[in-house]
N, C-alpha and C positions, 0 to 999 in steps of 0.2 A: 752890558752884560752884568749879572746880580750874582754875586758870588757868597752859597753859605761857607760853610766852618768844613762839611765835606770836600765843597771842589778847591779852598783854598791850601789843602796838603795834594791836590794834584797839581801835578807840573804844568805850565805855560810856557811851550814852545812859538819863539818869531821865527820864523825862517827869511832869507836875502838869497837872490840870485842876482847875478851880472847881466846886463846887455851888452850889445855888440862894440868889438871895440878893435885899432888896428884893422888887419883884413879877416877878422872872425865875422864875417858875416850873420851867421845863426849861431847864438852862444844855444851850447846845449843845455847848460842848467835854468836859463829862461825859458826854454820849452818845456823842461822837465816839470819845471814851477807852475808854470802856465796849466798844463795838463791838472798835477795834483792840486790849484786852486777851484777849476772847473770839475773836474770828476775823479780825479785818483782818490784824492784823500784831501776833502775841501775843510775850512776853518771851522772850530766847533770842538763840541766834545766828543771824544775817541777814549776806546779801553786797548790795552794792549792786549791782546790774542793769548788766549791761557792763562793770562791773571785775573785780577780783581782791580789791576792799576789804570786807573782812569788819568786823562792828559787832555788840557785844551790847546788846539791849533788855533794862536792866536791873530795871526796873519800871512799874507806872502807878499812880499816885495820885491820889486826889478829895481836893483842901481845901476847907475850909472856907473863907467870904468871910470872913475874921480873922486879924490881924498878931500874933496870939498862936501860933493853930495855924501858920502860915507860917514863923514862927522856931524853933518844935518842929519842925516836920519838916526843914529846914534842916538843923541842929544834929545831928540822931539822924543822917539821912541823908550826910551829908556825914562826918563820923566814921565812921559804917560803911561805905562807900566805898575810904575815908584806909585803912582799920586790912584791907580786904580786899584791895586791888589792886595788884598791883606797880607799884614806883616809874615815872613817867613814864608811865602808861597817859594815853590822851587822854580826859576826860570832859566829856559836856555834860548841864547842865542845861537842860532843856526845857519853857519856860512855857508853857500855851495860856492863856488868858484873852478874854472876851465883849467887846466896844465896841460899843454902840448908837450912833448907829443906821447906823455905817459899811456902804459895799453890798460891801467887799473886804477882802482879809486884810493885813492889817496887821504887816510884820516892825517890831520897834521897836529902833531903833538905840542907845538908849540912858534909863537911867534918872535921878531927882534926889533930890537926901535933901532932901526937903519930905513928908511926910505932910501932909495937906490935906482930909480927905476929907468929903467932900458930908452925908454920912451916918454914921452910929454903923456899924460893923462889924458879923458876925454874933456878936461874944461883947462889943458895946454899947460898942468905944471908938471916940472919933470927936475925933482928933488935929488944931487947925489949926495950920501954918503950922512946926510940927515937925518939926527932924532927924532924920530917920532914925538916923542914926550922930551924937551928938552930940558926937564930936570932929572933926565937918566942917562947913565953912558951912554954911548953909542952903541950898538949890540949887544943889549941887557934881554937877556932871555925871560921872556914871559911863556910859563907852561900852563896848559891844560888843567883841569881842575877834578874832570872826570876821568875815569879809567879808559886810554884811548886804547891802550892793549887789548883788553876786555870785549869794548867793543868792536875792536878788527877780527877778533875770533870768533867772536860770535855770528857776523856778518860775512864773513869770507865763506865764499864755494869756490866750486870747479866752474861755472859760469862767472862767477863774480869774482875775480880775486879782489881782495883789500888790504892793503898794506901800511902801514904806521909810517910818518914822514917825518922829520925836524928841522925839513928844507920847505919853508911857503913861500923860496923869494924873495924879492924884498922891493916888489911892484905893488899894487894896489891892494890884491890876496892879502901878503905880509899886514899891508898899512891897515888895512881891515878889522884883522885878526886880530894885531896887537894891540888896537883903539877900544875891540870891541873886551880883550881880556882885564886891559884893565879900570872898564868900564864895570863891568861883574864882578871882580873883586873887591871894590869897595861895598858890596851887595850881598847882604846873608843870604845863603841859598841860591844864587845867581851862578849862572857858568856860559860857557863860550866853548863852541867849535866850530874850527874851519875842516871843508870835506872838497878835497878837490877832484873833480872828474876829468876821464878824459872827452874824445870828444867820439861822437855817435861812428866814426869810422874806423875806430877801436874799439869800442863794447856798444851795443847796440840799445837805439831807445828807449825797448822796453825791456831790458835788462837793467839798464839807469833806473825808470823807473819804480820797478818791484825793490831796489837795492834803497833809493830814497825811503818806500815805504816804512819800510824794515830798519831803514836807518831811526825815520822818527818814531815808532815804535821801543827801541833799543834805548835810545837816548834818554825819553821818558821814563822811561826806567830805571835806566842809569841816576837821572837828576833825583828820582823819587830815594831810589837807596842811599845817593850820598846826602841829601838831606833827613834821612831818616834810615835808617842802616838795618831799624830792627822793625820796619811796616812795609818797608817794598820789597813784592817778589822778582826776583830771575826771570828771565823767561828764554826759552832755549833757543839754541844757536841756529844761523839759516841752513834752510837744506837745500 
């Protein structure tokens, strides 16, 4: 992809979905994903609806439920990013991620370096009470970067509710989140969210779906104003 001087002040959004893991048989954020790589809203350039703000969909990826695979694609991802894009591009990292048995989506304000988790992983580690980053305490709050308020307001109806969380567990979600924030903070212009959904038998697929849209839509926008505060417009709340 050949990037001028215009598309390198629009935002490049990665997005990540989970596969199946435990007895979740069908994770609904890999279907969701799957959908928007094939025909919702496939990789490429995108304008946001009412602006002038342009954003590229730079990929969509399925992980695995494991803090091993989570750190590989991290790593690869974020380097080839780093070594592609010109300096100051706005990027977000875009987690989807399942929460039972919540009835709404859930933007998560923030993550903790406590691995914890319930369960062995899907490649069988099952970490308690462990730093993430073991040059930080143990439940060192890593926050968001972008306005998570902002965009639950923007985003929330009466079909969709959305709600702001500062609980992402402290299972693979949490280890995610917290790898992937302060992987973006050492990065100008760089950000990270985690968005956890529930699953298709509390809000229905194509409601998931149009809420994704909308979410990367928002988000781009959000990246474009906090990196540039006085070139990116608003764009108004879902109906």
């Amino acid at each position: 992809m050949v990037w001028g001087n215009e598309q390198s002040r629009n935002p490049v959004i990665v997005v990540t979905a989970f596969s199946t893991f435990f007895d979740v048989t069908a994770n609904p954020t890999e279907q969701v994903l799957r959908w928007l790589e094939k025909e919702g809203h496939p990789p490429g350039h995108h304008t946001v609806p009412g602006t002038h703000q342009a954003y590229t969909l730079h990929s969509y990826t399925v992980l695995k439920v494991a803090a091993r695979e989570v750190d590989s694609w991290l790593h690869t991802t974020t380097s080839n990013l780093e070594a592609g894009l010109p300096t100051g591009t706005p990027v977000v990292l875009l987690h989807l991620g399942l929460a039972l048995p919540t009835p709404h989506m859930k933007l998560e304000a923030a993550a903790y370096n406590n691995a914890s988790f319930r369960a062995p992983d899907e490649c069988g580690w099952q970490p308690k009470s462990t730093p993430i980053d073991a040059s930080c305490d143990l439940d060192t709050c890593s926050e968001c970067l972008l306005d998570v308020g902002a965009l639950a307001q923007q985003l929330s109806c009466e079909s969709c509710p959305v709600a702001v969380s500062y609980d992402p567990g402290r299972f693979v979600c949490n280890y995610t989140y917290y790898r992937s924030l302060s992987s973006t903070r050492s990065r100008r212009h760089w950000f990270s969210l985690f968005v956890h959904v529930p699953p298709f038998s509390n809000l229905d697929e194509g409601v998931q779906r149009r809420f994704v849209v909308q979410l990367l839509q928002q988000v781009a926008a959000a990246a474009a104003a906090a990196a540039d505060p006085d070139a990116a417009p608003g764009i108004s709340e879902a109906d």
